[in-house]
PLY file of the C-alpha trace (Angstrom):
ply
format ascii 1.0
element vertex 160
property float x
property float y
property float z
element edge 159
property int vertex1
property int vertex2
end_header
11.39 -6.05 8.82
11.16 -7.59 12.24
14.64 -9.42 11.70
17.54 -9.29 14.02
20.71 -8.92 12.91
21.29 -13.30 13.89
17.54 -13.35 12.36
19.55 -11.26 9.26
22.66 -13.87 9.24
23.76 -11.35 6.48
26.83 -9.81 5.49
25.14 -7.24 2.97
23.55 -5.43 5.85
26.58 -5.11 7.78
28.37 -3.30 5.06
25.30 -1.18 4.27
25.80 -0.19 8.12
29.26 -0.06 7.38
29.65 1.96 4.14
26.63 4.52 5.13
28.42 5.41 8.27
31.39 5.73 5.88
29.83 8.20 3.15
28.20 9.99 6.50
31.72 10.85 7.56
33.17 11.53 4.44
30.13 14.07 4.38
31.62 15.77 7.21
34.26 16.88 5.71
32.69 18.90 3.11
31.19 22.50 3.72
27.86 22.45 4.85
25.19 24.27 6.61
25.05 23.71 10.44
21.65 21.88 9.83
23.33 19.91 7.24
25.92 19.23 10.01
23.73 18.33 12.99
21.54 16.30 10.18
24.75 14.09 9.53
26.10 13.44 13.60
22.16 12.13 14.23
22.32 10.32 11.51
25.68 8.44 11.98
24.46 8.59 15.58
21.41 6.71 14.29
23.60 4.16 12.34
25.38 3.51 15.65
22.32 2.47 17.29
21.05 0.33 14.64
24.87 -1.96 14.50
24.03 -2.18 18.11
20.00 -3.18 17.97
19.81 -0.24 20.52
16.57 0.55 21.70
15.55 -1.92 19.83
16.71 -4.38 17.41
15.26 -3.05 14.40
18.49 -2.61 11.52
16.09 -3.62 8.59
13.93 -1.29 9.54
16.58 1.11 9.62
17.97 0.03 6.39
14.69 0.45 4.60
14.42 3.95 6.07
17.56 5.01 4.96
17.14 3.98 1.13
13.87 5.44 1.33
15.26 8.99 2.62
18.73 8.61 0.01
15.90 8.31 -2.95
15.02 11.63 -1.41
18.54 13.14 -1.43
19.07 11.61 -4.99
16.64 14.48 -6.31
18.61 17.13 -4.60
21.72 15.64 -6.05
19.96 15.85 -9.48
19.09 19.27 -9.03
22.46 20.36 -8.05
23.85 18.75 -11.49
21.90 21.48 -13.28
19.91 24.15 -11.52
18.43 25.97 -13.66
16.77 23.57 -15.11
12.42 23.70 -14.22
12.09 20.06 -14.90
15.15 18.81 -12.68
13.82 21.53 -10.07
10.41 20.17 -10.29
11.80 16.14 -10.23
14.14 16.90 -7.20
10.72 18.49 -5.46
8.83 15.45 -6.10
11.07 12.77 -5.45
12.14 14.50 -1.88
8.58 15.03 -0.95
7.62 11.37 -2.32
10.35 10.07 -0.19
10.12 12.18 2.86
5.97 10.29 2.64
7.11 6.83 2.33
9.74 7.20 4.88
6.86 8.52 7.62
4.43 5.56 6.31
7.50 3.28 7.41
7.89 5.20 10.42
4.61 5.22 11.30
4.31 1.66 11.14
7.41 0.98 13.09
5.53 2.80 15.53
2.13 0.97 15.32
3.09 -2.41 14.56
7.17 -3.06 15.22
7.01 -6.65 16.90
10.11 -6.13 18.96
9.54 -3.35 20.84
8.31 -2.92 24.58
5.94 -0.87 24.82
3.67 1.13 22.01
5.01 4.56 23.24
8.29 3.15 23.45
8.55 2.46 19.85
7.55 5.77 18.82
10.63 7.29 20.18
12.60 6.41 17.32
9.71 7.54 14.49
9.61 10.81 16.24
13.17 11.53 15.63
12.76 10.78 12.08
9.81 12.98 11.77
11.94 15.87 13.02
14.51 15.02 10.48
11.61 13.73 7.18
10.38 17.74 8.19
13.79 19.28 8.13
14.61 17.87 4.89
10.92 19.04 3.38
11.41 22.05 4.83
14.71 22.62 3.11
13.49 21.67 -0.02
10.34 24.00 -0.37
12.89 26.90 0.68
15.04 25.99 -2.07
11.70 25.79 -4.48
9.97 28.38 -3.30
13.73 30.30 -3.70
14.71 28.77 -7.40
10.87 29.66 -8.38
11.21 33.75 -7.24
14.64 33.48 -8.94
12.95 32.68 -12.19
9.96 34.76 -11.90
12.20 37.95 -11.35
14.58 36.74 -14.28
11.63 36.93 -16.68
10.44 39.91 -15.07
14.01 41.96 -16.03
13.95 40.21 -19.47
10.69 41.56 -20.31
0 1
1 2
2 3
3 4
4 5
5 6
6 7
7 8
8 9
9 10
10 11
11 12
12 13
13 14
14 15
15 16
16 17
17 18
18 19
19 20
20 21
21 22
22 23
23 24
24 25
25 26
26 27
27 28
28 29
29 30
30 31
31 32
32 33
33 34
34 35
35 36
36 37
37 38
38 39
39 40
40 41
41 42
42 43
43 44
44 45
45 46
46 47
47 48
48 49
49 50
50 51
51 52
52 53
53 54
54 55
55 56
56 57
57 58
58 59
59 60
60 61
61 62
62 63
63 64
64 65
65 66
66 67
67 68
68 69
69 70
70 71
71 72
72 73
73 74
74 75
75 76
76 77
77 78
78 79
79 80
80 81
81 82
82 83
83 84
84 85
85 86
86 87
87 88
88 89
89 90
90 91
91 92
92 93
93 94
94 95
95 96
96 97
97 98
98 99
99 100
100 101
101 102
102 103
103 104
104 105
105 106
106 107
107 108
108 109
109 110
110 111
111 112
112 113
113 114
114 115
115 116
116 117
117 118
118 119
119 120
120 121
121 122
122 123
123 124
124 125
125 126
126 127
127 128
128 129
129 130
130 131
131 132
132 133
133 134
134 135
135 136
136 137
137 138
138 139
139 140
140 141
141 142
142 143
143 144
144 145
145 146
146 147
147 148
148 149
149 150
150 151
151 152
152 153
153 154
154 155
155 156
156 157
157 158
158 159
């Protein structure tokens, strides 16, 4: 995880960079919230900055974090396929809130341990960002829960 992109010598990670930035855009073109809008210009903000090891060079980090957090989005995407569903609602809870955790283990020991960085507060500039974002997204999905579960009480309230 403490590989450079010379370290990396590989082409894979360049078109991970490559085609995330590239699905982040496409995003943009779609209606969204304005959260959902600011969350996608840090991100491809974010991908910037990893292509160009700025602070720090630290894209397999950044790679790891990102498939960590898309497992995340994954359940939301599942949920959206069919929401009324109560297991699909429950799965896309779980698997957002298991994500969102691994992601801020990973960012917290970027923070701790990350070999290439100055300076131990230095390097927790970049997990702080992320926890802003890991919260935002948990956030979003307990609204949407805590929403879909009142929705479904109230139903079987009328229907009885």
């Amino acid at each position: 995880l403490n590989a450079t992109w010379k370290e990396l010598g590989s082409v894979w990670n360049a078109l991970f960079h490559y085609a995330f930035f590239g699905y982040l855009a496409k995003d943009m073109t779609i209606p969204m919230t304005a959260a959902l809008y600011a969350h996608h210009v840090l991100c491809l903000v974010l991908t910037v900055l990893s292509l160009a090891e700025w602070p720090y060079p630290c894209s397999a980090v950044y790679v790891a974090e990102v498939l960590i957090l898309e497992v995340g989005s994954l359940g939301l995407g599942l949920q959206r396929t069919n929401p009324t569903s109560r297991l699909i609602n429950l799965a896309s809870l779980l698997i957002m809130s298991a994500s969102n955790v691994m992601a801020a283990a990973l960012a917290v020991w970027f923070g701790l341990y990350f070999q290439r960085g100055e300076s131990l507060a230095g390097r927790w500039v970049l997990p702080l960002v992320g926890f802003v974002l890991m919260g935002a997204r948990q956030d979003m999905e307990w609204k949407r829960w805590r929403a879909w579960w009142q929705d479904r009480e109230s139903q079987k309230t009328h229907a009885a």
